[in-house]
MITI-158133 format. One record per residue: residue in three letters; x, y, z of N, C-alpha, C, CB in turn. Coordinates in steps of 0.2 Angstrom, whole numbers, plus 5000, padded with zeros to 4 digits. Glycine has a CB too. Layout:
(fiti "Ala"; (X; Y; Z); (X; Y; Z); (X; Y; Z); (X; Y; Z))
...
//
This chain:
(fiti "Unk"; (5570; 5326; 5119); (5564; 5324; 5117); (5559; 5323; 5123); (5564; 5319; 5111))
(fiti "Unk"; (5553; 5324; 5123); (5550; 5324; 5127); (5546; 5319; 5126); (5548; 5329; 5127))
(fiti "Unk"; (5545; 5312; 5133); (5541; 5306; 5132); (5537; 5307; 5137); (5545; 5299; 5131))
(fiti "Unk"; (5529; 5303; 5136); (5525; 5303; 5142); (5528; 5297; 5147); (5519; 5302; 5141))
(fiti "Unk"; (5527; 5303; 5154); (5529; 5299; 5159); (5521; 5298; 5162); (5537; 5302; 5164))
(fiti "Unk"; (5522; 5295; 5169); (5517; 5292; 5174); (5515; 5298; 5175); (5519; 5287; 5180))
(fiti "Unk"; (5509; 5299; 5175); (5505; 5305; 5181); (5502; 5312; 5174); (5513; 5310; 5189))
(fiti "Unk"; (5506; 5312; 5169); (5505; 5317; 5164); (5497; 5314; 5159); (5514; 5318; 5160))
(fiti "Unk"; (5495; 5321; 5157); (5488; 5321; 5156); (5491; 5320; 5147); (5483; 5329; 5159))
(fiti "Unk"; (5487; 5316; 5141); (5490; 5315; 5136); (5482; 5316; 5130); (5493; 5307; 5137))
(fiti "Unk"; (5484; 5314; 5124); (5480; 5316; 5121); (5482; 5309; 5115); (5480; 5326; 5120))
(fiti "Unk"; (5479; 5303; 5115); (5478; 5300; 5110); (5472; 5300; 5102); (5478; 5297; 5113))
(fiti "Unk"; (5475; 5298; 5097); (5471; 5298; 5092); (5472; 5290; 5091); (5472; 5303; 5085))
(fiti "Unk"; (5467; 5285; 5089); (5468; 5276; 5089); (5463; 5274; 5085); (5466; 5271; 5097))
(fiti "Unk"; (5465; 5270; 5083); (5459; 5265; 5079); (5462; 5258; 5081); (5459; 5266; 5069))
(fiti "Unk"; (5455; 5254; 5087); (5457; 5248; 5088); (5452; 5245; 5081); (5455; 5246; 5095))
(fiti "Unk"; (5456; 5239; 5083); (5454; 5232; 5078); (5454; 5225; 5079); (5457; 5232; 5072))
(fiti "Unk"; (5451; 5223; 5078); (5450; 5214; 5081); (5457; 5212; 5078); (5442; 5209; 5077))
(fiti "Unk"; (5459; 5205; 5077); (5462; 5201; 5075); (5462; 5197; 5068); (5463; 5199; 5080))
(fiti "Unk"; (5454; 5201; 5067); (5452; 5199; 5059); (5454; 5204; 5055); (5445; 5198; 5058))
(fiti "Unk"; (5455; 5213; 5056); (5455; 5218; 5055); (5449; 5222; 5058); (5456; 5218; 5049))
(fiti "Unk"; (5442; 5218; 5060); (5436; 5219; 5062); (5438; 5227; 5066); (5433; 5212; 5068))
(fiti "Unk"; (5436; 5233; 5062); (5439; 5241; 5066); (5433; 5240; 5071); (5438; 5251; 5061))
(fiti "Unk"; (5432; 5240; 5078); (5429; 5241; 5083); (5430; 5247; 5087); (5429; 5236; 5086))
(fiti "Unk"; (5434; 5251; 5085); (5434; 5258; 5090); (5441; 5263; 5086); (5435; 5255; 5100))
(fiti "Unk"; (5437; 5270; 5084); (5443; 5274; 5083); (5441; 5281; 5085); (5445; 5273; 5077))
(fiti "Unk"; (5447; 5286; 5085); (5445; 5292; 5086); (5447; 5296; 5080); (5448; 5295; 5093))
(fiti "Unk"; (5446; 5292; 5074); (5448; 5299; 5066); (5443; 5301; 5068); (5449; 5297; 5056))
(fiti "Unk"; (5444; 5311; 5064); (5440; 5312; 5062); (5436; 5315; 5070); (5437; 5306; 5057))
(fiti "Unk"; (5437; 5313; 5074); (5432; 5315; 5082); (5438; 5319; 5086); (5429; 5308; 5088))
(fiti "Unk"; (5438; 5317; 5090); (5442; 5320; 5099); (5446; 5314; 5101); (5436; 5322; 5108))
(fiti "Unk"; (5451; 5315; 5099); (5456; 5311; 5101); (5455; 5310; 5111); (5463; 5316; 5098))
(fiti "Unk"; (5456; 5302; 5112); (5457; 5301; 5119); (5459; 5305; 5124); (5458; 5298; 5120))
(fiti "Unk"; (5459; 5304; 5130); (5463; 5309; 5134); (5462; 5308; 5139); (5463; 5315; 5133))
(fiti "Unk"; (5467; 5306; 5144); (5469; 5299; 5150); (5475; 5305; 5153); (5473; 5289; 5147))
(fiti "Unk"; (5475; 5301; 5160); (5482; 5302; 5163); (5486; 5295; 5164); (5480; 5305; 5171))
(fiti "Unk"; (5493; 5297; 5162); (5495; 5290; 5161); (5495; 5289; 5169); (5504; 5289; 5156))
(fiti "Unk"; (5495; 5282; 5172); (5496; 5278; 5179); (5492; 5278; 5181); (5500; 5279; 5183))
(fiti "Unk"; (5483; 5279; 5179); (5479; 5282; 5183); (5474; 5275; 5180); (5477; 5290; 5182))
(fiti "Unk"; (5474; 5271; 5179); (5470; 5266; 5177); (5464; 5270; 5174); (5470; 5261; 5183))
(fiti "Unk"; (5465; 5274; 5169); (5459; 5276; 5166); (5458; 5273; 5159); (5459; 5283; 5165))
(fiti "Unk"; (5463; 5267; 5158); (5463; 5265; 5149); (5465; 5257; 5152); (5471; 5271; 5141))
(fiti "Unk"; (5464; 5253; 5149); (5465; 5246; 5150); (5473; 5246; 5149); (5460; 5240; 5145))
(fiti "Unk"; (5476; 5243; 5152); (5484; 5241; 5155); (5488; 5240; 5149); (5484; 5234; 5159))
(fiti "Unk"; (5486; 5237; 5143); (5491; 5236; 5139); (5489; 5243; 5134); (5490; 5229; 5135))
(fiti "Unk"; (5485; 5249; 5134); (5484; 5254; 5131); (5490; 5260; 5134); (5476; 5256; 5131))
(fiti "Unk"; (5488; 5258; 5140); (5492; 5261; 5145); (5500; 5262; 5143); (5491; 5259; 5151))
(fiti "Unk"; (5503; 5254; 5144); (5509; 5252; 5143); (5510; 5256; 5135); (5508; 5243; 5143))
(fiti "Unk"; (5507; 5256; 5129); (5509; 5256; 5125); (5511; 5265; 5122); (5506; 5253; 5122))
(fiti "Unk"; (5506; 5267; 5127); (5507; 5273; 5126); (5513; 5277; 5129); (5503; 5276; 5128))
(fiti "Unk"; (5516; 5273; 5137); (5521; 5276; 5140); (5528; 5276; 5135); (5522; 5272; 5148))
(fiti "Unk"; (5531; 5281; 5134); (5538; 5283; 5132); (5536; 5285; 5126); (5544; 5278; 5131))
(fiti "Unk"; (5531; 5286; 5121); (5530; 5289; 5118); (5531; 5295; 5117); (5527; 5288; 5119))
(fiti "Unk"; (5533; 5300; 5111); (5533; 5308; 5108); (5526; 5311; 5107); (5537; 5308; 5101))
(fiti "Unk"; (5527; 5317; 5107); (5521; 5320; 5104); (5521; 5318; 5095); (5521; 5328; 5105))
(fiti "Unk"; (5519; 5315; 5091); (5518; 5316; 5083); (5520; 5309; 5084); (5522; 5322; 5077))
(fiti "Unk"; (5523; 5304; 5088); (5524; 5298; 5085); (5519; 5293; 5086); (5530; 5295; 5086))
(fiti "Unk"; (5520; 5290; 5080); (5515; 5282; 5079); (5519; 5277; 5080); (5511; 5280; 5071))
(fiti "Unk"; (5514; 5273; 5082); (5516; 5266; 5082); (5508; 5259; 5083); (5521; 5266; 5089))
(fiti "Unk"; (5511; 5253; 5081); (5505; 5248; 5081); (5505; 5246; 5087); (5507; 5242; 5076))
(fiti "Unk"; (5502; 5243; 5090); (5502; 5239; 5096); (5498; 5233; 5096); (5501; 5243; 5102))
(fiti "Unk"; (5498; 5227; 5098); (5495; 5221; 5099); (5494; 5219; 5107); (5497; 5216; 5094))
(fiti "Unk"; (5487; 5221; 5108); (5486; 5220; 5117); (5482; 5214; 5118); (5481; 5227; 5122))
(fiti "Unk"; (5486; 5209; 5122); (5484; 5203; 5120); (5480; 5204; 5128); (5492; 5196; 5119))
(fiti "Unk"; (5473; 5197; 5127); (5467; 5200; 5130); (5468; 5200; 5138); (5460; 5195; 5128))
(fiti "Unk"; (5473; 5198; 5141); (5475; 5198; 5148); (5475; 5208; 5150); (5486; 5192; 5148))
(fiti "Unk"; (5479; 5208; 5144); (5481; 5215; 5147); (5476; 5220; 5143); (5490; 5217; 5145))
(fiti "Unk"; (5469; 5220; 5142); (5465; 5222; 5139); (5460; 5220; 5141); (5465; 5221; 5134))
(fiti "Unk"; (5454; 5217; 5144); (5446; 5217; 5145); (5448; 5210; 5149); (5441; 5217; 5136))
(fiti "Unk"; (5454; 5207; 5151); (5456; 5200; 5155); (5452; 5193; 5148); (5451; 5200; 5166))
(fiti "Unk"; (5454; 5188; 5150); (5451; 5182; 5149); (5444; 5180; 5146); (5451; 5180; 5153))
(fiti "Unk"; (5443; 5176; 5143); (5435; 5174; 5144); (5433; 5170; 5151); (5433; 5169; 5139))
(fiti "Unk"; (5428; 5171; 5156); (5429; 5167; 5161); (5423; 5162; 5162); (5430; 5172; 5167))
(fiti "Unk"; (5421; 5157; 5161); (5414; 5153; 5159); (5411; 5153; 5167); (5416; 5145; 5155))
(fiti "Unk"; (5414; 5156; 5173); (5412; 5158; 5178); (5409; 5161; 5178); (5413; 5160; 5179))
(fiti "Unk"; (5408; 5166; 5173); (5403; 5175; 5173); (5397; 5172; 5170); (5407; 5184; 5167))
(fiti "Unk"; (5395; 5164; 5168); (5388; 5163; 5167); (5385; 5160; 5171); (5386; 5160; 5161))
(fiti "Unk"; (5378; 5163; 5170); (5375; 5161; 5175); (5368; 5160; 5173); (5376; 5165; 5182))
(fiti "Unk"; (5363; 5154; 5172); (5357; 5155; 5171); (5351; 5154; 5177); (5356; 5151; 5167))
(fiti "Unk"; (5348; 5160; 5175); (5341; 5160; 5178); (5335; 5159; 5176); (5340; 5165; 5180))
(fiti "Unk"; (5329; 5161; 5180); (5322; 5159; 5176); (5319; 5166; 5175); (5317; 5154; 5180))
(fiti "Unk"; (5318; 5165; 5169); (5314; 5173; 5168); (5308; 5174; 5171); (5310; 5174; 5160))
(fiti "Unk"; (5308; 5173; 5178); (5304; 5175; 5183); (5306; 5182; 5187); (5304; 5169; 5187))
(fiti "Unk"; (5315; 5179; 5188); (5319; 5185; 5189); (5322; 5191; 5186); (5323; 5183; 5192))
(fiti "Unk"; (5321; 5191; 5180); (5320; 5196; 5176); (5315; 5202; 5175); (5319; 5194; 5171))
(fiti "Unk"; (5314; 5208; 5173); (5309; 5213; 5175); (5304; 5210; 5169); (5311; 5221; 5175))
(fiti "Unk"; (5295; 5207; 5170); (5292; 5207; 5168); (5289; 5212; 5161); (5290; 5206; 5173))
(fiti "Unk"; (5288; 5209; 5157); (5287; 5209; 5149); (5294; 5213; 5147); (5279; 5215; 5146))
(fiti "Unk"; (5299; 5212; 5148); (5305; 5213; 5146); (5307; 5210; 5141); (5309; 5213; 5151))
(fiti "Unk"; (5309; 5212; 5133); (5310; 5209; 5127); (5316; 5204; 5128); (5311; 5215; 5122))
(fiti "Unk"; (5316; 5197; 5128); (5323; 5195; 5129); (5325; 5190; 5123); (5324; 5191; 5136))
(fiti "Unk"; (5332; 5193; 5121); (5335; 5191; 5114); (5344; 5190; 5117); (5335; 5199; 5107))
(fiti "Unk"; (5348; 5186; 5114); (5353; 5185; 5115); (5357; 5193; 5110); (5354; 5176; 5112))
(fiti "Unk"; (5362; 5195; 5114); (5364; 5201; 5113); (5364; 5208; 5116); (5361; 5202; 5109))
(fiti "Unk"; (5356; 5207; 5121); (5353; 5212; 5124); (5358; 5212; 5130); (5345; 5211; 5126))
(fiti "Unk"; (5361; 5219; 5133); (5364; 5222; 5140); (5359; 5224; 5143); (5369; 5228; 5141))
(fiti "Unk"; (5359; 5223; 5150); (5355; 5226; 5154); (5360; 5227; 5161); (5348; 5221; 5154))
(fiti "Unk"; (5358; 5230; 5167); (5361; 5232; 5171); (5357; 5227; 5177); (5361; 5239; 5171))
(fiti "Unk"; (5362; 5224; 5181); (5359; 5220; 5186); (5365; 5221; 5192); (5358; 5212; 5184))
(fiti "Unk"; (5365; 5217; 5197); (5367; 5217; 5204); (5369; 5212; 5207); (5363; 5218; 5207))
(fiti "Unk"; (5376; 5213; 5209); (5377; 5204; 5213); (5372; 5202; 5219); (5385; 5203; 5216))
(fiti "Unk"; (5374; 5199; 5222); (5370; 5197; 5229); (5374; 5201; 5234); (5370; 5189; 5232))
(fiti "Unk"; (5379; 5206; 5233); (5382; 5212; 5236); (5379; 5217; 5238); (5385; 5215; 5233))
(fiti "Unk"; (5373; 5217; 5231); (5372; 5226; 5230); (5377; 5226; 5226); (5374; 5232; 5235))
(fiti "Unk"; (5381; 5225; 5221); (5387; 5230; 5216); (5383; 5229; 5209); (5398; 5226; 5215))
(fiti "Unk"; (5383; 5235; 5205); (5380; 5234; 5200); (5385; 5232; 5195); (5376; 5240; 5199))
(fiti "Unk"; (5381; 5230; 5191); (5386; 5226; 5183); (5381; 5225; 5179); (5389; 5217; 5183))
(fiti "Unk"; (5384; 5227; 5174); (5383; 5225; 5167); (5382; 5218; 5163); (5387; 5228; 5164))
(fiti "Unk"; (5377; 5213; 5161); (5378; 5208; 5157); (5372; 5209; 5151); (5377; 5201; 5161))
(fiti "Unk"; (5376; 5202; 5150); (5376; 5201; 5144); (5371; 5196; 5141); (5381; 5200; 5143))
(fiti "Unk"; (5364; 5195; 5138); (5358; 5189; 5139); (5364; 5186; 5132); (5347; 5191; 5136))
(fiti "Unk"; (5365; 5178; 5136); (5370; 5176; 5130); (5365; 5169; 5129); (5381; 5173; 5133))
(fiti "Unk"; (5361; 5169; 5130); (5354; 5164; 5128); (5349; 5164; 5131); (5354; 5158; 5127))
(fiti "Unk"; (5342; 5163; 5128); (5337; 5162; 5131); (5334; 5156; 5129); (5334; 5166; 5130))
(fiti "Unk"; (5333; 5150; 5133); (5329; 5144; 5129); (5324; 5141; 5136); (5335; 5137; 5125))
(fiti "Unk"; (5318; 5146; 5133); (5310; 5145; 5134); (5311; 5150; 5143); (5307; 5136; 5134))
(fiti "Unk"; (5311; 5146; 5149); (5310; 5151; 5154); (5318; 5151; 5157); (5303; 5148; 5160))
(fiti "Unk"; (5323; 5149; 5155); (5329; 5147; 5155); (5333; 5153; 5151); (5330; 5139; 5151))
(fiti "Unk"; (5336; 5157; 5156); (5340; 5165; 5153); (5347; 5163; 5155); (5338; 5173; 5158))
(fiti "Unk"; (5350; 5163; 5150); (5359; 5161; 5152); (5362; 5169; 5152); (5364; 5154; 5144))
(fiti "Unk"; (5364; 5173; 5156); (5368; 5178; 5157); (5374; 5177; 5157); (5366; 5180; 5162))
(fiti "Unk"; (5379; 5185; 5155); (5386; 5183; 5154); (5389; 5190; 5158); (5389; 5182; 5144))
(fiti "Unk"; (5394; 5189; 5164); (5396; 5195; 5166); (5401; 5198; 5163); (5398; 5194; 5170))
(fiti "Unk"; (5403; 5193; 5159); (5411; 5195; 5153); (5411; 5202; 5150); (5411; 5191; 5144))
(fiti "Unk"; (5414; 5204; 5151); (5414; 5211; 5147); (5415; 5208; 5141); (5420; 5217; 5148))
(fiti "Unk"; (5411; 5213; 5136); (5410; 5211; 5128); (5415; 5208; 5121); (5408; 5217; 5126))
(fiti "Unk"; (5421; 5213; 5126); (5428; 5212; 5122); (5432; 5207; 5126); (5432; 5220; 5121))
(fiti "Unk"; (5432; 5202; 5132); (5435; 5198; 5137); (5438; 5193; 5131); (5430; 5195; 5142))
(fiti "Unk"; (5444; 5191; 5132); (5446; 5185; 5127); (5448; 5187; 5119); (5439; 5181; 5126))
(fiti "Unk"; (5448; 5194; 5118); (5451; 5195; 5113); (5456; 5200; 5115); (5446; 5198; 5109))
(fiti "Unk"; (5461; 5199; 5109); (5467; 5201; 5105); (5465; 5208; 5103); (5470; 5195; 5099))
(fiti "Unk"; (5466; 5214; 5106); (5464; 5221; 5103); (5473; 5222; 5098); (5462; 5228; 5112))
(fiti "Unk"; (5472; 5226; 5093); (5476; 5229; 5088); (5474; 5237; 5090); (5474; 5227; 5078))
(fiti "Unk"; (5480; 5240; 5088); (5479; 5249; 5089); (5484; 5250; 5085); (5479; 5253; 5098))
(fiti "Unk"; (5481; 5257; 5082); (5486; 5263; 5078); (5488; 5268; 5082); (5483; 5267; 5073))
(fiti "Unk"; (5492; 5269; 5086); (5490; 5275; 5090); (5495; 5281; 5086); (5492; 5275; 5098))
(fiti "Unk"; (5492; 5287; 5089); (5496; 5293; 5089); (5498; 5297; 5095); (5493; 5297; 5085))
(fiti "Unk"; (5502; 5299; 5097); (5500; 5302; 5102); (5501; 5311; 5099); (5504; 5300; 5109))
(fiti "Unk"; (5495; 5313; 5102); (5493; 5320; 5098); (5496; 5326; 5105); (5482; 5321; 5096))
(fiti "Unk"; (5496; 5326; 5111); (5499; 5330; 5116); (5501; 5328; 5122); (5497; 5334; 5117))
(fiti "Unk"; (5506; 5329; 5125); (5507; 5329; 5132); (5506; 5335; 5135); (5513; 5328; 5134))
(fiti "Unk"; (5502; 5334; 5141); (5502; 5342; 5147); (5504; 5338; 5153); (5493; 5345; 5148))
(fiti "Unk"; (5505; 5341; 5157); (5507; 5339; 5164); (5503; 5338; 5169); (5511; 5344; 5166))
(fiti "Unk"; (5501; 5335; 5175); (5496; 5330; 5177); (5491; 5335; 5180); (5498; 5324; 5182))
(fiti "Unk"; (5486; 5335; 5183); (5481; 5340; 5186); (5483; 5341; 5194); (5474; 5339; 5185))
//
């Protein structure tokens, strides 16, 4: 029987889900995913779960948040003054926007409050700190490019 090994190109179908059942991401019904296993293209425990896998077999997986989106880190906040924000810019708790460390490296956050000229930003990735659930399938193996 033929299992995915490291370096080969794959073809997943998934439905992730929170730890409440909360579905936050699937591919029914669409294009199944499609990675190279070892190539850090899918978060580590997706990866893991897929390796040894068949074509047509399922399985559950629970990726605990280390090996998925890492930790919550209360490091990644940071508040500023809406001075340093781009002017008449709508600001709500929720909103992404794209910003810049003192590097230059761009990132993504996250406005995790605004109270009055006082912006509390979050570098967390959205899913950081959570327990991801998956269905998977794996739908094909091809061999690596």
């Amino acid at each position: 029987m033929n299992v995915v090994q490291s370096g080969q190109r794959v073809k997943v179908h998934y439905v992730g889900t929170y730890e409440d059942g909360t579905e936050f991401d699937s591919s029914t019904g669409g294009t199944p995913l499609e990675f190279t296993l070892g190539q850090s293209q899918v978060i580590p425990g997706f990866e893991k779960a897929v390796a040894g896998m068949s074509v047509g077999e399922k399985k559950q997986v629970r990726i605990e948040a280390v090996d998925a989106y890492g930790e919550y880190d209360d490091d990644q906040l940071a508040t500023v003054d809406r001075s340093m924000l781009p002017e008449g810019m709508e600001l709500e708790a929720g909103l992404q926007m794209q910003a810049e460390t003192e590097e230059g490296i761009p990132l993504v956050v996250t406005i995790a409050g605004v109270d009055g000229d006082q912006i509390t930003l979050d570098g967390n990735h959205p899913m950081a700190g959570k327990v991801l659930n998956f269905a998977l399938q794996l739908v094909e193996i091809a061999e690596g490019e």
